[in-house]
FILUMZA-520991 format. One record per residue (C-alpha): residue number from 1; x, y, z; residue in three letters. Coordinates in steps of 0.2 Angstrom, whole numbers. Each point is the difference from the previous one (the first is absolute). Example, Ala and Ser with C-alpha at 12.3 -4.5 7.8 and 13.67 -1.06 7.14 Angstrom:
<recs>
REC    nr       u       v       w   rest
REC     1      62     -22      39    ALA
REC     2       6      17      -3    SER
</recs>
This chain:
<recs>
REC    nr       u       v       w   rest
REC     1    -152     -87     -19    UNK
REC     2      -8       4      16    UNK
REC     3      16       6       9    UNK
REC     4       7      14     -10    UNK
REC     5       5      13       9    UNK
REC     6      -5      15     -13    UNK
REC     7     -17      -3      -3    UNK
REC     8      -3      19       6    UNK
REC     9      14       9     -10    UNK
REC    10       4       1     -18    UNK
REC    11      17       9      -5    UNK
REC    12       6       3     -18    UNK
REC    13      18       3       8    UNK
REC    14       7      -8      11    UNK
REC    15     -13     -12       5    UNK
REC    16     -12      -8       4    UNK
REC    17      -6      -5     -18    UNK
REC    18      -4     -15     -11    UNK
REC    19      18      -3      -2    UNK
REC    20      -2      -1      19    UNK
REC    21     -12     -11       2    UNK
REC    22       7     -11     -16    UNK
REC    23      17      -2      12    UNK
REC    24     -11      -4      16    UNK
REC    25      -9     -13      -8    UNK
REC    26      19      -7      -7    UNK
REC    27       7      -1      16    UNK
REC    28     -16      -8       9    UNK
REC    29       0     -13     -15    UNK
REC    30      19      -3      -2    UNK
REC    31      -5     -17     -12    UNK
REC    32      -5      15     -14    UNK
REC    33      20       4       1    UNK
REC    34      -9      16      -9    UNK
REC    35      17      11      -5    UNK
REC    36      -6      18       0    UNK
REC    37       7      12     -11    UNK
REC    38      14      13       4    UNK
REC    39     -12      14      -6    UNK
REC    40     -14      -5      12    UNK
REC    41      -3      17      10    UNK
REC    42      -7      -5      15    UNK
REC    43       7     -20       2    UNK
REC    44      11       3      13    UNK
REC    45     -13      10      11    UNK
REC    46       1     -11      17    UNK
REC    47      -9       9      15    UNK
REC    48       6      12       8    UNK
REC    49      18       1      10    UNK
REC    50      13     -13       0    UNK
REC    51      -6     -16     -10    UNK
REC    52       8     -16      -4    UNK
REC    53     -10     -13     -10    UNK
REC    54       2     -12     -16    UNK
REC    55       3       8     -16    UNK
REC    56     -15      -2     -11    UNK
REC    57       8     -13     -13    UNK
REC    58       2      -9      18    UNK
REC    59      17      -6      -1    UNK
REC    60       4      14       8    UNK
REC    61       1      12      13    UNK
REC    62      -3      20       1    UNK
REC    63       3      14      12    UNK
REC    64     -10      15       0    UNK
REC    65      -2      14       8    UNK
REC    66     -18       7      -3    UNK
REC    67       2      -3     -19    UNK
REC    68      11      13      -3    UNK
REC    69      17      -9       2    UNK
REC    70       5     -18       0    UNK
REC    71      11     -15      -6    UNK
REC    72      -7     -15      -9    UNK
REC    73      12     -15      -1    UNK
REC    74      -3     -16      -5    UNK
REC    75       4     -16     -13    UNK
REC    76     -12       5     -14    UNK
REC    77       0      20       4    UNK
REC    78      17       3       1    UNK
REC    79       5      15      11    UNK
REC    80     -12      17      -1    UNK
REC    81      -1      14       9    UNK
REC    82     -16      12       2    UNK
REC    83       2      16       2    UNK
REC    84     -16      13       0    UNK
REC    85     -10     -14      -9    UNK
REC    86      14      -3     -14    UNK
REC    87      11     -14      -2    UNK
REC    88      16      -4      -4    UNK
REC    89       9     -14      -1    UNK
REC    90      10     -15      -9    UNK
REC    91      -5     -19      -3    UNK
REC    92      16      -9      -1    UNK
REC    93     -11     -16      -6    UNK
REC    94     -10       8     -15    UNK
REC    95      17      12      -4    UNK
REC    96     -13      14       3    UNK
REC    97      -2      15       8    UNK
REC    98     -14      10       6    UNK
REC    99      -4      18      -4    UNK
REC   100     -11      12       7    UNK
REC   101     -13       5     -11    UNK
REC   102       5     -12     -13    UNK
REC   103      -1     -18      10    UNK
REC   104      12     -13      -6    UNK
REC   105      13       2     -11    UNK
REC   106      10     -14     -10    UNK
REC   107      14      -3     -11    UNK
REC   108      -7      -3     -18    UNK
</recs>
């Protein structure tokens, strides 16, 4: 996609990376509804500063602040917040919650 904004810059940690550019092309292309995984380092990398945009799932929406603090709500996401690229964070829908490090975790 022509217009992402980190063609220049690759980051391991916090971002930019592919889990960057995977969430970029998600939220430019909501009809994916592409749900990106609590352990995605890098998802929630949104410019730099004060950002509010659609969550990548795209039912969504998402605060960020330079990547390295937000909050995620929305219908399919549930309610997650990022904090130094890891995320936290309950969906009430799936009975689910997510872990940093170890993504989602579910009742067996």
């Amino acid at each position: 996609m022509a217009s992402y904004p980190y063609t220049d810059r690759y980051n391991v940690w916090p971002g930019p990376n592919s889990n960057t550019f995977t969430a970029y092309l998600a939220r430019h292309l909501p009809e994916l509804c592409l749900p990106m995984p609590a352990n995605a380092i890098g998802k929630d990398y949104v410019a730099t500063g004060w950002t509010l945009t659609r969550s990548p799932h795209g039912t969504g929406i998402q605060l960020s602040v330079s990547g390295m603090l937000g909050f995620l709500v929305g219908p399919q996401e549930g309610l997650d917040i990022n904090a130094l690229a890891l995320t936290v964070g309950l969906d009430p829908l799936g009975l689910a919650i997510n872990l940093p490090g170890i993504g989602r975790a579910r009742r067996p």
